[in-house]
C-alpha beads as a LAMMPS data file, in Angstrom:
LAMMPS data file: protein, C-alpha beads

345 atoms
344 bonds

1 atom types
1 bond types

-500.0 500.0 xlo xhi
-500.0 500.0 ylo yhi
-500.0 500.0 zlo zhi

Masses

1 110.0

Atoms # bond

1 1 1 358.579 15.892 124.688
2 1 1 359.477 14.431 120.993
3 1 1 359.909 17.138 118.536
4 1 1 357.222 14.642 116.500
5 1 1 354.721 15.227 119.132
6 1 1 355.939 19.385 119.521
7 1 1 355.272 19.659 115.900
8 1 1 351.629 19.568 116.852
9 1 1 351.051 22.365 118.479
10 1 1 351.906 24.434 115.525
11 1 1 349.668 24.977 112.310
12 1 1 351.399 27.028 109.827
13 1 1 350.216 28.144 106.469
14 1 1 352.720 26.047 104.160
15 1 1 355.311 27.726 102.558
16 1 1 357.107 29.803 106.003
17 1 1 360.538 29.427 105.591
18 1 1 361.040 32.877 106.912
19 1 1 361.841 32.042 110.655
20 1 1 365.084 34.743 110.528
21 1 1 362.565 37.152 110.309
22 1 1 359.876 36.148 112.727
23 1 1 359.111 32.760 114.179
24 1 1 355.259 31.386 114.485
25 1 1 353.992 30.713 118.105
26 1 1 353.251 27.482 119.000
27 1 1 349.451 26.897 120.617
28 1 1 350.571 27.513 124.347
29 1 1 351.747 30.350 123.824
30 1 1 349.441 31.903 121.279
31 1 1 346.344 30.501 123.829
32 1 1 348.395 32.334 127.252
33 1 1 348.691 35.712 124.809
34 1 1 344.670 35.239 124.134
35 1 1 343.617 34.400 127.227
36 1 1 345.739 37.865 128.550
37 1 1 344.550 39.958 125.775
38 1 1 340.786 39.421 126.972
39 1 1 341.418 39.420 130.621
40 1 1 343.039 43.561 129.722
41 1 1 340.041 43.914 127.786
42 1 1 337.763 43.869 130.521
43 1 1 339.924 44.169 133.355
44 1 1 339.800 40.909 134.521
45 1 1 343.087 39.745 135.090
46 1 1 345.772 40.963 137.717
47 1 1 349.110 42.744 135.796
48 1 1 351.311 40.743 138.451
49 1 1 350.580 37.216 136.464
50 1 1 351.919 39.126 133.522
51 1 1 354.844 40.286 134.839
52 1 1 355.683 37.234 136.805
53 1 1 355.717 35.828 132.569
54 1 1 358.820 37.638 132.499
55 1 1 360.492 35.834 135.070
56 1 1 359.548 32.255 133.849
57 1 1 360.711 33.324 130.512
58 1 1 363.961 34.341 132.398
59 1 1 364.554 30.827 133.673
60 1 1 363.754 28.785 130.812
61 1 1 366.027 31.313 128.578
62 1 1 368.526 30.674 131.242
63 1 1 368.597 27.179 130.745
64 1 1 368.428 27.180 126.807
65 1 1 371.999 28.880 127.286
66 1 1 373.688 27.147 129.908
67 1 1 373.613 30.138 132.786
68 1 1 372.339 30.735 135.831
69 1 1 369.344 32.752 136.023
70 1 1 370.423 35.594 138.154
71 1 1 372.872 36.057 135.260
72 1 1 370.389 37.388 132.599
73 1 1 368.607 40.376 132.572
74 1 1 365.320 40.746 130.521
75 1 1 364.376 43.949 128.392
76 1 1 363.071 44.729 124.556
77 1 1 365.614 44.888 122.078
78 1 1 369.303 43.113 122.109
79 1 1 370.630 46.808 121.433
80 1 1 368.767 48.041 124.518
81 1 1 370.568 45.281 126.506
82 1 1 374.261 45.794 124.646
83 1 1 374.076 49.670 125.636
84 1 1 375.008 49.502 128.825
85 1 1 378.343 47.938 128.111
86 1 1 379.165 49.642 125.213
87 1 1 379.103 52.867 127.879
88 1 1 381.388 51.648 129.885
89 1 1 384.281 51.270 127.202
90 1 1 387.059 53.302 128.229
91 1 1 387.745 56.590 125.879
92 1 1 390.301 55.369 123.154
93 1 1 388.957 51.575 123.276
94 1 1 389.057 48.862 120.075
95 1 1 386.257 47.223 119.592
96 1 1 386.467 44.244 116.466
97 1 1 383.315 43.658 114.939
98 1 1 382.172 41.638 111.464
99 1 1 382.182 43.904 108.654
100 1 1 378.479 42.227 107.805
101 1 1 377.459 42.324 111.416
102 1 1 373.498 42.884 112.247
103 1 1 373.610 46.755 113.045
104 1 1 371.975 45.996 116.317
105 1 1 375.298 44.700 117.634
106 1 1 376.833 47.276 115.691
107 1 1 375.744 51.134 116.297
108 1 1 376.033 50.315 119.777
109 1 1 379.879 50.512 119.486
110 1 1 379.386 53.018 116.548
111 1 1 377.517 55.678 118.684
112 1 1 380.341 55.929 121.115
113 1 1 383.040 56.918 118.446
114 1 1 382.574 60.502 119.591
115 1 1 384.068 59.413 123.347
116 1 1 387.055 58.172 121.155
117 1 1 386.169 54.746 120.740
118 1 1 387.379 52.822 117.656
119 1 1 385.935 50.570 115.850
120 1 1 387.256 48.568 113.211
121 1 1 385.604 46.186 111.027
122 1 1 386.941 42.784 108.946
123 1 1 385.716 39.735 106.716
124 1 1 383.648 37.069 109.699
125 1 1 386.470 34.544 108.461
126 1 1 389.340 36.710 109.956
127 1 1 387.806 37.931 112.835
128 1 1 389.928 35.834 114.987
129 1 1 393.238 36.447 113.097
130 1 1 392.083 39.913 113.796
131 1 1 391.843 39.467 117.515
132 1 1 395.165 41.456 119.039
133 1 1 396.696 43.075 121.888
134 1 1 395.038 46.649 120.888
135 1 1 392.010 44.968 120.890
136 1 1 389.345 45.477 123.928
137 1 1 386.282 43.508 122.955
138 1 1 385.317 41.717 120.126
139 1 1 381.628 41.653 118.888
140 1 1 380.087 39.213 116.557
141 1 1 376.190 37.269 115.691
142 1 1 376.998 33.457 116.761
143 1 1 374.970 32.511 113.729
144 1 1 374.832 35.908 110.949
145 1 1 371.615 37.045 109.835
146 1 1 373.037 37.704 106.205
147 1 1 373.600 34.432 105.146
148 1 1 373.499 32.195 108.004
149 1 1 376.702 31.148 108.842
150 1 1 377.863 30.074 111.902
151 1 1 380.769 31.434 114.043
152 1 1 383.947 29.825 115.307
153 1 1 382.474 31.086 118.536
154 1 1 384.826 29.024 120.843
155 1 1 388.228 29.811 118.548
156 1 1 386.816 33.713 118.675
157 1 1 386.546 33.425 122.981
158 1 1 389.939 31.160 123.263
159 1 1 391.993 34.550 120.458
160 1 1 390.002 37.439 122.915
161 1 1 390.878 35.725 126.351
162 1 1 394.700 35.155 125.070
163 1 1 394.570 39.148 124.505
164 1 1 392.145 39.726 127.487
165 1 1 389.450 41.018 125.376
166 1 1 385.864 40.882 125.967
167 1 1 383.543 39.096 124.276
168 1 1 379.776 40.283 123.286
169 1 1 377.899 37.890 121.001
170 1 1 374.370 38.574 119.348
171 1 1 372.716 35.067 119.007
172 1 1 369.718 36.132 117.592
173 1 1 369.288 34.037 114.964
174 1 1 371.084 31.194 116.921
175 1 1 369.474 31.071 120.786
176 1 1 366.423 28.269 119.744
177 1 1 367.937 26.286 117.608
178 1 1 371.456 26.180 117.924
179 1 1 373.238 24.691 121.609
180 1 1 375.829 26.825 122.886
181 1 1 377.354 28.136 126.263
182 1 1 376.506 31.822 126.761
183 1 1 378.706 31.502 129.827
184 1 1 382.023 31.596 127.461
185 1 1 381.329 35.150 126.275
186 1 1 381.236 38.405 128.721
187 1 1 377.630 39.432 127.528
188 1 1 375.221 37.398 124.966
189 1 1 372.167 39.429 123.898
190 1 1 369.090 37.739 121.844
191 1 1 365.821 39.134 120.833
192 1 1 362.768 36.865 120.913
193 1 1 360.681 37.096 118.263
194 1 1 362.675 34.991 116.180
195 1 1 363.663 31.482 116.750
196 1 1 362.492 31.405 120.495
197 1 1 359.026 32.184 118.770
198 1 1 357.708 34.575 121.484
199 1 1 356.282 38.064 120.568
200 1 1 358.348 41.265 119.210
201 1 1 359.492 42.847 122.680
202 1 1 361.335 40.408 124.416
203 1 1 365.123 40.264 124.743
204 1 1 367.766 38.568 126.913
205 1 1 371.197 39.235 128.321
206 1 1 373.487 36.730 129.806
207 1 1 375.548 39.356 131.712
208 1 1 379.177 37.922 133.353
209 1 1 379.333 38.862 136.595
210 1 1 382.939 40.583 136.542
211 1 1 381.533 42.245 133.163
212 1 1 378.273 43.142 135.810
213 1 1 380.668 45.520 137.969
214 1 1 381.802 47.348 134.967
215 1 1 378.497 48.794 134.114
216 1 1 375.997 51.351 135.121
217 1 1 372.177 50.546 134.600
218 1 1 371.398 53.358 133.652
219 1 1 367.662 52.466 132.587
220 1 1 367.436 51.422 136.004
221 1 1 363.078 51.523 137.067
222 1 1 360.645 49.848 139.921
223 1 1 361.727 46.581 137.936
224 1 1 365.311 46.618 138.559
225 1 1 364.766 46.928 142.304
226 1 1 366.043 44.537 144.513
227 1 1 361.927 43.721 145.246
228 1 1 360.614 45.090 142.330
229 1 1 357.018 45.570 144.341
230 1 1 358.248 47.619 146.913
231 1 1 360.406 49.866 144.744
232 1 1 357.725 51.922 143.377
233 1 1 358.225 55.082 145.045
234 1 1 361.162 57.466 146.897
235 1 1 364.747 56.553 147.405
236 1 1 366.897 55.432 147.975
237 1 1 368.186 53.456 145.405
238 1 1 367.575 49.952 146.260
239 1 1 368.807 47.774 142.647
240 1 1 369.024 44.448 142.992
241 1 1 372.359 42.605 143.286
242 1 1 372.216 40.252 140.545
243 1 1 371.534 40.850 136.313
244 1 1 368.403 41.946 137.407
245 1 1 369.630 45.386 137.860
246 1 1 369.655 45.992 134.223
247 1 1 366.053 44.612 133.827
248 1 1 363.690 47.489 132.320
249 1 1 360.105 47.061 132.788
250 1 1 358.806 43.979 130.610
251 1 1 356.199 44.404 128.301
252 1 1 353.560 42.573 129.887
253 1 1 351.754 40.727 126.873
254 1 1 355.304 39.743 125.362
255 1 1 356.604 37.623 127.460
256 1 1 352.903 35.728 128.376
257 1 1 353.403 34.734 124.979
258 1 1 357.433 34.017 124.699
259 1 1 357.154 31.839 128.099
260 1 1 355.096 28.676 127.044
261 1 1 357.530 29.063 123.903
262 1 1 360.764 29.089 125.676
263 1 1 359.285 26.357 128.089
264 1 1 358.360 24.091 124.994
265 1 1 361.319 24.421 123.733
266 1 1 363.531 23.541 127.064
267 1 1 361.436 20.524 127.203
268 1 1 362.008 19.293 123.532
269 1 1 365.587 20.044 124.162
270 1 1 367.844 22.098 121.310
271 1 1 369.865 18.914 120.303
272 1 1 366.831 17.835 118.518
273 1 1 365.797 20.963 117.589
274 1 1 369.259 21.718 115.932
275 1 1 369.044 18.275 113.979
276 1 1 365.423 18.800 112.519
277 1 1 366.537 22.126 111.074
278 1 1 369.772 21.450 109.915
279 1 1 368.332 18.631 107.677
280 1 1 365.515 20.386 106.339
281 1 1 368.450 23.497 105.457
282 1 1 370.626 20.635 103.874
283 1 1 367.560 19.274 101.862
284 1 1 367.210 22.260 100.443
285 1 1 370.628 22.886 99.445
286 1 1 370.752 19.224 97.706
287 1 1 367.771 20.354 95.820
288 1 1 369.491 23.350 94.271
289 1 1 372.617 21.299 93.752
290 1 1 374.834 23.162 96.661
291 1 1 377.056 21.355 99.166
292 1 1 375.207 20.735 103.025
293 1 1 375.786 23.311 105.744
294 1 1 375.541 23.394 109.344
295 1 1 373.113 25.973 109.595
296 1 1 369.392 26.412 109.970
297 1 1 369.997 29.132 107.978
298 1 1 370.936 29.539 103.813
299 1 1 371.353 32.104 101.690
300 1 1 371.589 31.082 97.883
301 1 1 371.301 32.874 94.657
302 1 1 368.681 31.744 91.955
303 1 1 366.768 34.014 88.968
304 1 1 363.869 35.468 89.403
305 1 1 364.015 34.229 92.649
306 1 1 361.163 36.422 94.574
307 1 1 358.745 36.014 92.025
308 1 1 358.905 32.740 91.382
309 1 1 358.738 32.125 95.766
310 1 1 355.803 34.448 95.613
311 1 1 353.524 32.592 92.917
312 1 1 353.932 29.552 94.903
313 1 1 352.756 30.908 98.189
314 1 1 356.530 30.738 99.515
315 1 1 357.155 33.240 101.881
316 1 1 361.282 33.829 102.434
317 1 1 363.325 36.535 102.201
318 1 1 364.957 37.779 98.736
319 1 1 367.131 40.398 98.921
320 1 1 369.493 41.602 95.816
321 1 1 368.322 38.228 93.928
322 1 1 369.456 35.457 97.257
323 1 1 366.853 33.319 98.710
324 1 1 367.028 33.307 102.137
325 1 1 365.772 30.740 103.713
326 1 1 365.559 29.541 107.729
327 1 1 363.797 25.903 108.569
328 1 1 362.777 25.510 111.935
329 1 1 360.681 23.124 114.219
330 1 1 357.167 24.031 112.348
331 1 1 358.775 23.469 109.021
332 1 1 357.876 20.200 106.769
333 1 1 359.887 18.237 104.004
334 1 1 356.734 19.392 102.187
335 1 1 357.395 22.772 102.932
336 1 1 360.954 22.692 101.517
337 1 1 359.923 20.822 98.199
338 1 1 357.424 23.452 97.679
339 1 1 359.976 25.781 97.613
340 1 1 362.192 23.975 95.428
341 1 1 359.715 23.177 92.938
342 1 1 358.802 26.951 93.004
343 1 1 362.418 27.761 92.307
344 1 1 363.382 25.610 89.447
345 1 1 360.024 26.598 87.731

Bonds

1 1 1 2
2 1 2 3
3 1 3 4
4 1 4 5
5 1 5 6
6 1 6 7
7 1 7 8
8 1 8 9
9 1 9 10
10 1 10 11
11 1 11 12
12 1 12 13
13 1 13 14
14 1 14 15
15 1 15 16
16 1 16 17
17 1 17 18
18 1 18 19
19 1 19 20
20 1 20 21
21 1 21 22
22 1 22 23
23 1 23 24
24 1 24 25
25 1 25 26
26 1 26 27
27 1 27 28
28 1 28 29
29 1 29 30
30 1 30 31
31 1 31 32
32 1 32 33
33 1 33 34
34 1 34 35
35 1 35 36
36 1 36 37
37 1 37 38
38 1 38 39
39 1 39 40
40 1 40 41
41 1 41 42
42 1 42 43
43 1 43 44
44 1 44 45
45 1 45 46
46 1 46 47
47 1 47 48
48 1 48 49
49 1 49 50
50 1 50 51
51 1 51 52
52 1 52 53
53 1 53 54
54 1 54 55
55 1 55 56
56 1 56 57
57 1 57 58
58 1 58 59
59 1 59 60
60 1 60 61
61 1 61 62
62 1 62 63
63 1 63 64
64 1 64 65
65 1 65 66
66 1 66 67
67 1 67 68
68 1 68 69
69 1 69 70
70 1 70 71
71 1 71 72
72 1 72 73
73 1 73 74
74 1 74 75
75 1 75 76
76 1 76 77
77 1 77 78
78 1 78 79
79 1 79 80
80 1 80 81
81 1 81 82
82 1 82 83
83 1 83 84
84 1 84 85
85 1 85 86
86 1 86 87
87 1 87 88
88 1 88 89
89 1 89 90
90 1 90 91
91 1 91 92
92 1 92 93
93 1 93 94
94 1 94 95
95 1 95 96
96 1 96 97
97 1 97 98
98 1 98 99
99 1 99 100
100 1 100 101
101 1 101 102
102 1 102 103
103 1 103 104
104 1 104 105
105 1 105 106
106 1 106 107
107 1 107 108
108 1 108 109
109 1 109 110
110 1 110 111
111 1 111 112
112 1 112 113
113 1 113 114
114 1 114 115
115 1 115 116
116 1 116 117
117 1 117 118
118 1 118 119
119 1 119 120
120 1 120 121
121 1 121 122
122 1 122 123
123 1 123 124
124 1 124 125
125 1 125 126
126 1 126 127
127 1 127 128
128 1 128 129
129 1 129 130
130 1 130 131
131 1 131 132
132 1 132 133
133 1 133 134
134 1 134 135
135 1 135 136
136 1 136 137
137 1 137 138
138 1 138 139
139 1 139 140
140 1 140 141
141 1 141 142
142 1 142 143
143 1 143 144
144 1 144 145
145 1 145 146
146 1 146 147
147 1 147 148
148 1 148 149
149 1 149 150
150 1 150 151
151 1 151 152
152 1 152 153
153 1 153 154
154 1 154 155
155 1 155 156
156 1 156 157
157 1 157 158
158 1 158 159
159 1 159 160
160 1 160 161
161 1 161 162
162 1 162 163
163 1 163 164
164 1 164 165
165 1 165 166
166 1 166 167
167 1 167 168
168 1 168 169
169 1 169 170
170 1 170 171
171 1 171 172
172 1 172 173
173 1 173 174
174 1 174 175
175 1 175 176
176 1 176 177
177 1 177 178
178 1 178 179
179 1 179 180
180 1 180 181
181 1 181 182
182 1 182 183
183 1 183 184
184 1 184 185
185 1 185 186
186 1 186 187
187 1 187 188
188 1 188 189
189 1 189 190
190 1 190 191
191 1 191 192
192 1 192 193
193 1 193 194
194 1 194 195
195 1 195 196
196 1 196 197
197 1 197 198
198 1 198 199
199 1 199 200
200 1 200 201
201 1 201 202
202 1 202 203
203 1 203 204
204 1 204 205
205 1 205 206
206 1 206 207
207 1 207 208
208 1 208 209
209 1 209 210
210 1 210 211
211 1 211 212
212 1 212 213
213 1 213 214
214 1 214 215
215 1 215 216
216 1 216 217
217 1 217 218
218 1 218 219
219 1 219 220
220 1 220 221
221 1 221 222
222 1 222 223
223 1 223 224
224 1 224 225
225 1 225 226
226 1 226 227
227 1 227 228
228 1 228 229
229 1 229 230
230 1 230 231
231 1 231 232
232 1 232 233
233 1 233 234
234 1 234 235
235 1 235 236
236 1 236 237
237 1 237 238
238 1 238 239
239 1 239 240
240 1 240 241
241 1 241 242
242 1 242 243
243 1 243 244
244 1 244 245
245 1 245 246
246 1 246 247
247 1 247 248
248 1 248 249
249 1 249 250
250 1 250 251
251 1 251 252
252 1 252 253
253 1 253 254
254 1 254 255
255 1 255 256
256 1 256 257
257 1 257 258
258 1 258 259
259 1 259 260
260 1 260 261
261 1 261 262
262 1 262 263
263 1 263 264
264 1 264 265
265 1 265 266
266 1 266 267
267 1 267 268
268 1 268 269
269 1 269 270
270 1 270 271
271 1 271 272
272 1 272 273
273 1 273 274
274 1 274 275
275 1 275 276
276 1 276 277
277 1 277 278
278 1 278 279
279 1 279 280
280 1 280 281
281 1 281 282
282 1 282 283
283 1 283 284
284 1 284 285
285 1 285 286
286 1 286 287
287 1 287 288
288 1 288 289
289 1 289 290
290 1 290 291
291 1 291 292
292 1 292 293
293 1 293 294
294 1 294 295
295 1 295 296
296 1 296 297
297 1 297 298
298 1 298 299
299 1 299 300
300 1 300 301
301 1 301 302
302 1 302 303
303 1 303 304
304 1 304 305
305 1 305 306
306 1 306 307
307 1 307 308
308 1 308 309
309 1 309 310
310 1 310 311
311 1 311 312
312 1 312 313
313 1 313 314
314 1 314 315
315 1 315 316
316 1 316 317
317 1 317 318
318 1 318 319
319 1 319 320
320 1 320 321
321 1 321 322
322 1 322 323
323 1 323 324
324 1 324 325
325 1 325 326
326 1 326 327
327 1 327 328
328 1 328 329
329 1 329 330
330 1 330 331
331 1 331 332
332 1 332 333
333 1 333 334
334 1 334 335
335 1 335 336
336 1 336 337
337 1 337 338
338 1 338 339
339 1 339 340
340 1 340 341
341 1 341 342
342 1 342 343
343 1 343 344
344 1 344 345
């Protein structure tokens, strides 16, 4: 599908340039969420179609990344899904993490400090200088949530394989706009409410398998089960063999929404997606006089900056004075003159 056509199906309010916190459904998947809603309401509808959402949203997430689909496991939160191998760090490990890192790829590492493991923190543009032979895995956001910028993810794989480190990427804020291969990394966790424009609740792993025989699913329910419909009751333990044995139980209405999302956007294809985002980021940075970027992302500083967003109808994020902004397949030229004419007012 052209991402002319795509643009459609979406009918924001103008003035969302807040994608980094949420992104806006597009009709499929707001109608598949509405249709599901009323069938619960009366009981209509059969929970299987629900679940089986899960599983298409599996596949098409699988493709947006490059990896096979037996490689990912589905859950609710990226920290949820990073547990599991933060666990199985040996006592007296190094783990090498942004010092402006999203906490949710964070306090995983953090919370096991008390088994002895260390970690240590430094600027995004060392981390691969960093990178050493103490070091056991490295953990960074492909694109940061701060400010947007985007990772030397390959340099960061090509300094932790040289030291035979592992490597655990966030790409929250970069899985739905941004092509990469999740299959360079160990394990690459994203939550879905943002740029893959599904509902809060869904999350992904791309989980190696060698990194797969390290771990113990320890959330392990009916869902992880090799058949997940005959694993409802009584051992014995019967997981499946693939990522699917760190699934947890989806959240049914979720991923009916996130799966005509994901879908849309494997059929639109991220190349264009990237492209239309990037150039609406960079026409907002020549508007403010700043240099272009290669993110979908910016962060700048201007005066007054949330109020003068907020009597326009602008709706970004501001935090300590910086205007963050994040452009994405709903957003208009329109959109991002609005907000500079709001800003230089």
């Amino acid at each position: 599908m052209e991402l002319e056509q795509a643009q459609k199906l979406w009918q924001p309010e103008p003035g969302w340039l807040n994608t980094a916190t949420y992104g806006l459904p597009p009709e499929p998947a707001w109608a598949a969420l509405q249709e599901a809603l009323a069938g619960w309401r009366v009981g209509r509808m059969s929970w299987e179609g629900w679940s089986e959402a899960a599983g298409r949203a599996r596949v098409a997430f699988a493709g947006l990344v490059g990896v096979a689909p037996a490689d990912v496991a589905v859950g609710s939160t990226s920290s949820q899904l990073l547990a599991p191998v933060a666990a199985a760090l040996p006592p007296g490990a190094t783990v090498v993490v942004p010092e402006v890192e999203f906490t949710s790829n964070l306090f995983p590492w953090l919370v096991q400090q008390e088994r002895g493991v260390r970690v240590r923190t430094v600027p995004l543009a060392g981390l691969v200088d960093a990178i050493d032979a103490g070091t056991d895995l490295v953990a960074f956001s492909l694109v940061q949530s701060a400010d947007g910028a985007v990772a030397p993810y390959e340099k960061i794989v090509a300094a932790a394989r040289a030291h035979d480190a592992l490597v655990a990427v966030d790409a929250t804020q970069a899985a739905g706009w941004l092509p990469f291969d999740a299959g360079l990394a160990d394990a690459v966790v994203v939550s879905g409410y943002k740029w893959l424009m599904g509902p809060r609740g869904t999350a992904f792993a791309y989980l190696a398998p060698a990194l797969r025989d390290r771990l113990r699913p320890d959330a392990a329910c009916w869902y992880a089960g090799a058949d997940p419909y005959a694993s409802y009751y009584g051992p014995p333990l019967r997981l499946a063999d693939d990522a699917r044995r760190f699934d947890t139980s989806p959240a049914w209405f979720s991923y009916v929404g996130a799966a005509p999302a994901l879908e849309l956007l494997a059929e639109i294809g991220l190349p264009a997606v990237r492209d239309h985002d990037v150039a609406l980021a960079n026409r907002f940075l020549a508007g403010l006089g700043r240099p272009p970027g290669d993110s979908a992302i910016v962060s700048v500083e201007v005066p007054a900056a949330q109020e003068k967003l907020a009597r326009a109808g602008v709706r970004a994020a501001v935090r300590a004075g910086r205007v963050r902004a994040a452009f994405h397949l709903y957003t208009t030229e329109q959109d991002v003159d609005l907000a500079l004419d709001a800003l230089a007012g």
